[in-house]
N, C-alpha and C positions, 0 to 999 in steps of 0.2 A: 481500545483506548482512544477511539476516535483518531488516528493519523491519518489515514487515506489514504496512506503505501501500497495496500492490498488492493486497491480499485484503479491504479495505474496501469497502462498496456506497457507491455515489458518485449521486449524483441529478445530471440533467443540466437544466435549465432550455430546453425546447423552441424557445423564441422567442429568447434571448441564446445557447443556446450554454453558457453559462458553469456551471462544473462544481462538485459541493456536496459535500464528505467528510461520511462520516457515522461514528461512532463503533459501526457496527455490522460488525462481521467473518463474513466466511464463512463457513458450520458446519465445514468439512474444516481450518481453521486453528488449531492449538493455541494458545492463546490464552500461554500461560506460556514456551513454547520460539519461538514466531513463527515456525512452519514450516507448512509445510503436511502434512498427514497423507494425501492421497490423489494426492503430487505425481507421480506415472507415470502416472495415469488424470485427473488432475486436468480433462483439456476432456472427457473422457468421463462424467464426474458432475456438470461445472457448466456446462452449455450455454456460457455467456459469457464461462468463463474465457482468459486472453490469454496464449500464449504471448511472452514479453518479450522474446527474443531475436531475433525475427524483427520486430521493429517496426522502421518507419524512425520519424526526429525527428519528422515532422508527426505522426504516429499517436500520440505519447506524450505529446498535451497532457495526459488526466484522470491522468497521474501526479505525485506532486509533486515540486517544483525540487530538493529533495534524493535523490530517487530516482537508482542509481549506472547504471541501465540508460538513465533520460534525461539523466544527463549525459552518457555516453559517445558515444549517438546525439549529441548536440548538438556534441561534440566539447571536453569542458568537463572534463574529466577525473575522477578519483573524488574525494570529498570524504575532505576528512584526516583523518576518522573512519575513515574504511572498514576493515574488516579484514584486505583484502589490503594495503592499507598499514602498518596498525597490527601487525600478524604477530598479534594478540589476536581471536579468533571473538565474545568476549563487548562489545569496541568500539563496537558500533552499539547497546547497551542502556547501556552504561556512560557515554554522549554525549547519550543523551536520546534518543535520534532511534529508536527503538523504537515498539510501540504496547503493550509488555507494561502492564497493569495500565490499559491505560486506555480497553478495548474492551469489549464484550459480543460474543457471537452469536447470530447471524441465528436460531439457533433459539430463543432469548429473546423476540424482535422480531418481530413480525408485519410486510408486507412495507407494510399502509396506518399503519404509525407511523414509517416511515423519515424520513419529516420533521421528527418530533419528535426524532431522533437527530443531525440537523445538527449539526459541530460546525467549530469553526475554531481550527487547530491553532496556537499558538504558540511562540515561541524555536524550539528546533531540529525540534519534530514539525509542522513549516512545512508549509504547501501550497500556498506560494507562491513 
């Protein structure tokens, strides 16, 4: 859906489990289009990167509740933004639910200031 959720470094808290967006993005993600630039090699340039289509429901807890790949897993349908819904590609920026203009990249970011980057998304750039 073009949001860019799924290309955020996310910190994971070791003893809860519980999972931390950070407003810091991927270097291969175009910050202004919310695509990825290196999407056919994409797990080949980013060790960690997660193919989305092959996940089941329990593996997409560190995505957020708005994301259309873990609705679908959950069996929740797409949200009324979505673009296959809306027939409009620009939908998911026009709704909020984007991350254009409100990320930086990892090549800005050193990897020991990712804490400082926490951030906690609200109204529709939810992560919850």
């Amino acid at each position: 859906d073009g949001c860019g959720k799924c290309c955020l470094h996310k910190l994971q808290d070791v003893d809860t489990g519980q999972i931390f967006y950070t407003d810091v993005a991927c270097r291969y993600l175009d910050l202004k289009r919310c695509q990825c630039t290196a999407y056919d090699k994409r797990d080949q340039v980013v060790d960690d990167c997660v193919r989305l289509e092959s996940e089941s429901p329990e593996q997409m807890g560190w995505l957020p509740d708005s994301c259309a790949y873990r609705r679908i897993a959950e069996q929740r349908g797409l949200p009324d933004w979505h673009p296959l819904l809306t027939g409009d590609p620009q939908s998911t920026r026009k709704t909020g639910n984007s991350i254009v203009g409100m990320v930086v990249s990892e090549r800005d970011v050193g990897d020991e200031d990712l804490e400082s980057h926490i951030v906690k998304w609200v109204g529709n750039n939810g992560s919850e």
